[in-house]
C-alpha positions in Angstrom: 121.7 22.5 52.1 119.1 23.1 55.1 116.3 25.4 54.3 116.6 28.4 56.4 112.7 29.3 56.7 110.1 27.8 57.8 107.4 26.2 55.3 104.2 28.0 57.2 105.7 31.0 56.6 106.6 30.4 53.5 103.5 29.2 52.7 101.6 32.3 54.0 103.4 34.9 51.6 102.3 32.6 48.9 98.5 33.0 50.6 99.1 36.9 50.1 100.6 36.8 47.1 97.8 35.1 45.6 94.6 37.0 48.0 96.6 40.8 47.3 97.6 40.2 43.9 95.4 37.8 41.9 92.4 38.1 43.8 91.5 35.0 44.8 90.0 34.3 48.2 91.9 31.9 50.9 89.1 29.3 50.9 89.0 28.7 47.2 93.4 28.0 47.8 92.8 25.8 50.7 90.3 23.8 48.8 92.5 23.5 45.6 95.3 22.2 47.8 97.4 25.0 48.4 98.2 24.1 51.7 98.5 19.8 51.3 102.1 19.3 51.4 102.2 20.7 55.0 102.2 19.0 58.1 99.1 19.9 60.1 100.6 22.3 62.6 102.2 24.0 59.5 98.9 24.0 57.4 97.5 25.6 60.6 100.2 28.5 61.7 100.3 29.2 57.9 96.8 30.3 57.6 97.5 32.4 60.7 99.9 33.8 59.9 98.7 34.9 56.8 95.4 35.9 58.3 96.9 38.4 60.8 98.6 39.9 58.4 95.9 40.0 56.2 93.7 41.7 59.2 96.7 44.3 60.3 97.8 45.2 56.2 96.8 48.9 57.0 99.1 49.4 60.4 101.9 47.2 58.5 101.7 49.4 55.0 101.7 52.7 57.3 105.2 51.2 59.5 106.7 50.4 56.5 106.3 53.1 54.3 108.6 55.4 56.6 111.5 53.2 55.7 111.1 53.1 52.3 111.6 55.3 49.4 109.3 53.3 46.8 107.4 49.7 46.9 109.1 46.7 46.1 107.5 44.4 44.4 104.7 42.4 45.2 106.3 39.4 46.8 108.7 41.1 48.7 106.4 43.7 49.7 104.3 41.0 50.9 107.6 38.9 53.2 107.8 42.5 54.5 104.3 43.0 55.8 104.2 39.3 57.2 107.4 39.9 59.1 106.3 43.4 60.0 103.3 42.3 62.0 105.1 39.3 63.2 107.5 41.7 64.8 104.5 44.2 66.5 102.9 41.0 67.5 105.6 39.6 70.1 107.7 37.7 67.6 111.5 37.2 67.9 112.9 39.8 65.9 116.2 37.5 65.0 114.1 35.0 63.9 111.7 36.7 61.9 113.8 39.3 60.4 116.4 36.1 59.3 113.8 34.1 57.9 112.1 37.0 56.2 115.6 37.4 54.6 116.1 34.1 53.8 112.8 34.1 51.7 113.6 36.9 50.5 116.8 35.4 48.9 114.9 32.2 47.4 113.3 34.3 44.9 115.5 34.5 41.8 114.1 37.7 41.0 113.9 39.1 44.5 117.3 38.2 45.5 118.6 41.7 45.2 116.1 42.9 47.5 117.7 40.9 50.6 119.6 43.9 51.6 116.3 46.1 51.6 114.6 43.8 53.4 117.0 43.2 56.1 117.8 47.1 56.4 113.8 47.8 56.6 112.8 44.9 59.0 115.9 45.5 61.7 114.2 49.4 61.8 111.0 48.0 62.4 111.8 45.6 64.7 113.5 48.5 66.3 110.3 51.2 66.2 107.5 49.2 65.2 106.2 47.1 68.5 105.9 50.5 70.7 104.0 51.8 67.4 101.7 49.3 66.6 99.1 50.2 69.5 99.3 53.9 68.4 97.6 53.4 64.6 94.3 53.4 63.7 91.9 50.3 63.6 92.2 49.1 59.5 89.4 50.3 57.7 87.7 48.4 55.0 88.1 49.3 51.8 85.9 51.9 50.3 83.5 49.8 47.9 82.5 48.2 51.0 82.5 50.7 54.2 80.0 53.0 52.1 77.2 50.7 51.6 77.7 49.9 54.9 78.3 52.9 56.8 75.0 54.2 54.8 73.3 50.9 56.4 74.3 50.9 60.1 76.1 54.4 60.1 79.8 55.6 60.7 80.1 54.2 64.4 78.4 51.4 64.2 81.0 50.2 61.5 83.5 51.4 63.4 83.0 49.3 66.0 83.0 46.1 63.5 85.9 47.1 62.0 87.4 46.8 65.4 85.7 43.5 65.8 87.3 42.2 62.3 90.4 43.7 63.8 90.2 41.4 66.9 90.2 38.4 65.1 87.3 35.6 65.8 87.3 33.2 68.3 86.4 29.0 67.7 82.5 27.8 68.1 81.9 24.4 68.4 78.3 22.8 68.0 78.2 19.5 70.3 75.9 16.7 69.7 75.6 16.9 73.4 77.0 18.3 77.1 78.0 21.3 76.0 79.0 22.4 79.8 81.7 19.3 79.7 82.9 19.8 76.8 83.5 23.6 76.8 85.2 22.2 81.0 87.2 19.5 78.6 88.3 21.6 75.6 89.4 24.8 78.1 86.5 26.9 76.8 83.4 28.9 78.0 79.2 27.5 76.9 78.2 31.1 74.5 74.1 32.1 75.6 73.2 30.0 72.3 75.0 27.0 73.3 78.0 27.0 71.9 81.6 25.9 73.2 83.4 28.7 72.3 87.6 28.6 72.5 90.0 31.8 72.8 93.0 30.3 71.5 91.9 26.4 69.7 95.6 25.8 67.5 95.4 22.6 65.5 91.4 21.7 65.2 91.8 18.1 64.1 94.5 17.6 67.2 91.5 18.6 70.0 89.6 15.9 71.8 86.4 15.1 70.7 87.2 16.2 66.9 87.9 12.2 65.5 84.8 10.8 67.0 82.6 13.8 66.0 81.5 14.8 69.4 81.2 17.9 67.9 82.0 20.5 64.2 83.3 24.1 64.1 80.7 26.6 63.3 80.5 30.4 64.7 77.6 31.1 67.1 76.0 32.9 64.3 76.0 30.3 61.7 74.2 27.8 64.0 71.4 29.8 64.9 69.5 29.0 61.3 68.9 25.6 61.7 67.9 26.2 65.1 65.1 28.2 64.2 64.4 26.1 61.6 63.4 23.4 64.4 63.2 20.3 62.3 61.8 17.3 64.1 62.1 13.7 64.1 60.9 12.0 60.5 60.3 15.8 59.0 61.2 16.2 55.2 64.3 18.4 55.4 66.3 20.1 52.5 69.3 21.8 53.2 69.8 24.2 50.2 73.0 25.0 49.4 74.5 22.6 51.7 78.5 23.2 51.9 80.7 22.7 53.6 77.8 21.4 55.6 77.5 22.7 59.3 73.7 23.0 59.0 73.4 19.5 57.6 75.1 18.4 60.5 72.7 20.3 62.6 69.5 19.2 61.1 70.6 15.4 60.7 71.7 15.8 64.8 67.6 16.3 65.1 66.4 12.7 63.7 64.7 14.7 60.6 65.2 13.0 57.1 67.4 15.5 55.6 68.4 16.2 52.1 71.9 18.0 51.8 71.9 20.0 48.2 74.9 22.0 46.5 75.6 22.8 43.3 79.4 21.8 44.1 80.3 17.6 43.9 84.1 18.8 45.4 82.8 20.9 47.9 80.1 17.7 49.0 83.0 15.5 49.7 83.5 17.6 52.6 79.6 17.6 53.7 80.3 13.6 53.8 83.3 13.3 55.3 82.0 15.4 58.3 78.8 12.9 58.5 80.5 10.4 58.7 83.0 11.8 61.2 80.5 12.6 63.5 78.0 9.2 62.6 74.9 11.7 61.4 72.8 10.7 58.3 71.6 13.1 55.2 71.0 11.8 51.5 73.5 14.3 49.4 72.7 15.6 46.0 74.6 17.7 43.7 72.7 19.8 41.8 71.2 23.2 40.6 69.3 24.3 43.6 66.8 26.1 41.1 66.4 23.0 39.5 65.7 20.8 41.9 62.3 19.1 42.6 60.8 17.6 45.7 57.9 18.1 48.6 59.2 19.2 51.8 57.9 19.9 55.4 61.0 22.7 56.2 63.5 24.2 54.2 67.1 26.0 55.0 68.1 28.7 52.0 71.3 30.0 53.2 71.8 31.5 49.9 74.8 32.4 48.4 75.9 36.1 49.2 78.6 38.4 49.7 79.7 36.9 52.9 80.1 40.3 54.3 79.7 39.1 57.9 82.5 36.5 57.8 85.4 38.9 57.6 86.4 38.3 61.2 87.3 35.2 60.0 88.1 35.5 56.6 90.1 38.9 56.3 91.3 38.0 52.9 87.3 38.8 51.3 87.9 42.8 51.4 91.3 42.6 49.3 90.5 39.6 46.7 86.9 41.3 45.9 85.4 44.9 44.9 81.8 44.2 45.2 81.4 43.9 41.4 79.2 40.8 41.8 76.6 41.9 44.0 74.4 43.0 42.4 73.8 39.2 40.0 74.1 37.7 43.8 71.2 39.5 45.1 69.0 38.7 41.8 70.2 35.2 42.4 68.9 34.8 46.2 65.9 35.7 45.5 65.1 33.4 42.6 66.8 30.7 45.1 63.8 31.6 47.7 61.0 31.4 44.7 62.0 28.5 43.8 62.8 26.9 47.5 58.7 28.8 48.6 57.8 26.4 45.7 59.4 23.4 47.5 57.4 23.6 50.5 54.5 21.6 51.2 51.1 23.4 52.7 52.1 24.6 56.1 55.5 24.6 55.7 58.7 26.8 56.8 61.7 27.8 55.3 65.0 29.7 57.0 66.4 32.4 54.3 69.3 33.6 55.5 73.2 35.0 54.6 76.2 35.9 55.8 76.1 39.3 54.6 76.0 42.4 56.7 74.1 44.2 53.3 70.8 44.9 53.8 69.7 44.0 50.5 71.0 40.9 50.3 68.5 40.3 54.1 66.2 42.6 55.2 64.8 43.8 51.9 64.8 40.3 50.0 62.0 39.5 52.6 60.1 42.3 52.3 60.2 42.0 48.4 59.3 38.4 49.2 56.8 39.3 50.9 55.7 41.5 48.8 55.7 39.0 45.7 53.8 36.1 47.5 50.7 36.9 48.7 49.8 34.6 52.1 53.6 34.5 53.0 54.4 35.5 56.4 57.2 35.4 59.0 57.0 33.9 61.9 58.5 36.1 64.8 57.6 33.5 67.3 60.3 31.3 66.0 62.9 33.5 66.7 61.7 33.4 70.9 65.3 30.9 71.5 67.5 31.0 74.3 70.5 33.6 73.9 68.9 35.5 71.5 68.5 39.5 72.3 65.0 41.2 70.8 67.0 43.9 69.8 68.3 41.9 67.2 65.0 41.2 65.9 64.0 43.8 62.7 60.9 45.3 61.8 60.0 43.1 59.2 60.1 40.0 62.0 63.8 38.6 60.9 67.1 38.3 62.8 70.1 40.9 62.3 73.5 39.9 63.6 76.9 42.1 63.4 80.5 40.9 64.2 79.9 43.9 67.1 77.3 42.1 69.0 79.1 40.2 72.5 81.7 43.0 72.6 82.7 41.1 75.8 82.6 37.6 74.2 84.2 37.6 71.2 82.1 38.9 68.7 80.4 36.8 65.6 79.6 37.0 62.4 77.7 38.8 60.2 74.3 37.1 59.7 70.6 37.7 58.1 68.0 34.7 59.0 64.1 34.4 59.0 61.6 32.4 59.0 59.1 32.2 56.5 55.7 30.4 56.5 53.4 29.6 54.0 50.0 29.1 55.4 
């Protein structure tokens, strides 16, 4: 008997199911192998598809809760919400609302809700497209807009929710010619450099990706190692490494790099990607705050909250609560004792995050500055092309919000600066 839905989106409400009701972010699935059966088109739609849904939840809950008198379960409230924003997005609503059923029906215990979910989806088809547009932006969840409307205050995160809303567009670093490339690939050269691409589909299926011209990494991510400036022969650690766009980076200079993470699984990926793109970096999995060695420059992008990836990574606001914050923050700043130790006289080092929280950025330098006398930051470092000195904060470092290049396409969230010892 032929299968009357589609594996990606079959696929995706197992995404869902697993991000809204066992907490466990998409990244963590994909690496485990969630998605390895699929064909690489199918790999790819699925994590779309379960990514705008994921990024519209709140527009989807408020449709669907006029047409219902109490929530199914989890599963089938989740086939409901993927078909509902399929439907406001453009889909087909014959398609969807079939294959929504037909999913519906696979589920031994869910096969009783086929009729509920056929009735609810033909009204929403019906009502739900013109009524999309009319709802709010999705908010993020409480444990998370406090702390940061108390940060940046109530518009300003207003404005990044609508910027998480929007989705995030594809960077690309290139080894080289980014004005070609951006010409070849259909895309537009970002003030930093950057090929960015509105609408990229299957990455591994674009020119350029098998012979390495160039790796995905958003405008924001790329700017640490470029104010890091390693040069030709320099001793270079890459800290906590994975999944290894800044390796790729500082190798790209000619510096003898050292590519560290804690992670052997998530290393296999940092080597696969040098040797897709020919670059060279000794890799070593370890304890970063065990690890010994002399070295001329040093890139700490420490483990955070990853705040200021949720553009790209909607499924961080439902799978966490902010519980482990606080033993993240005490752990980034015993990752920049020990890296300040690593340096030789004269030194640099990049600290930086993906976090849009103030503590895990802005005040770990000033407590760091605070605990090592002769430390300093280097605010000429930060004089690049495409960056805007109204990013730059008081205490010399670089603050970047998904709401920054409104009219680009946004990026993410990001803390960097550079540190000297003299």
């Amino acid at each position: 008997m032929s299968r009357s839905y589609s594996p990606a989106r079959r696929s995706a409400v197992y995404l869902l199911d697993q991000v809204l009701g066992e907490g466990r972010l998409m990244a963590e699935l994909l690496a485990g192998g969630a998605l390895e059966r699929l064909e690489p088109a199918d790999r790819a739609r699925a994590q779309r598809l379960a990514q705008d849904t994921l990024r519209g939840l709140e527009r989807a809950d408020r449709l669907l809760q006029k047409h219902l008198r109490k929530y199914p379960p989890l599963h089938t409230r989740n086939i409901l919400r993927l078909a509902t924003v399929e439907l406001c997005l453009g889909g087909d609503a014959h398609g969807v609302v079939n294959e929504a059923v037909a999913l519906a029906g696979a589920d031994k215990r869910g096969q009783h809700m086929k009729g509920l979910v056929n009735a609810v989806l033909r009204k929403v088809a019906e009502a739900g497209p013109a009524a999309w547009p009319t709802l709010r932006v999705p908010r993020l969840p409480k444990w998370l807009r406090g702390p940061l409307v108390a940060a940046w205050g109530a518009d300003a995160v207003m404005t990044m929710e609508a910027a998480h809303f929007a989705g995030a567009p594809l960077d690309l670093t290139v080894k080289s010619d980014a004005e070609g490339w951006a010409e070849k690939l259909g895309g537009t050269v970002t003030p930093t450099g950057l090929v960015r691409l509105a609408q990229a589909g299957q990455v591994s299926a674009l020119p350029g990706y098998t012979e390495g011209a160039w790796w995905v990494q958003d405008a924001a991510a790329a700017l640490p190692a470029r104010l890091l400036n390693a040069q030709p022969g320099e001793a270079v650690l890459d800290m906590c490494a994975a999944p290894g766009g800044k390796t790729l980076q500082l190798a790209a200079t000619g510096a003898d790099v050292t590519a560290l993470d804690i992670s052997e699984a998530r290393l296999v990926r940092v080597t696969e990607n040098l040797d897709r793109t020919g670059l060279r970096a000794a890799i070593v999995a370890g304890d970063a705050l065990e690890h010994t060695g002399q070295y001329d420059a040093i890139l700490l992008d420490a483990p955070c909250s990853a705040t200021g990836t949720i553009r790209r990574h909607p499924d961080l606001p439902h799978a966490k609560d902010g519980a482990e914050f606080g033993a993240l923050i005490e752990l980034q700043a015993a990752m920049l004792d020990h890296a300040l130790g690593l340096l030789k006289p004269g030194g640099r080092l990049v600290f930086c995050t993906c976090s849009l929280l103030p503590d895990e950025g802005e005040v770990q330098v000033d407590e760091a500055l605070a605990r090592h006398p002769g430390l300093r930051v280097d605010r000429a470092a930060l004089d690049r092309p495409g960056i805007d000195p109204a990013w730059i904060t008081e205490e010399g470092g670089l603050r970047l919000r998904p709401d920054f290049w409104p009219d680009l396409g946004g990026m993410d969230g990001f803390y960097m600066a550079v540190l000297r010892r003299d």
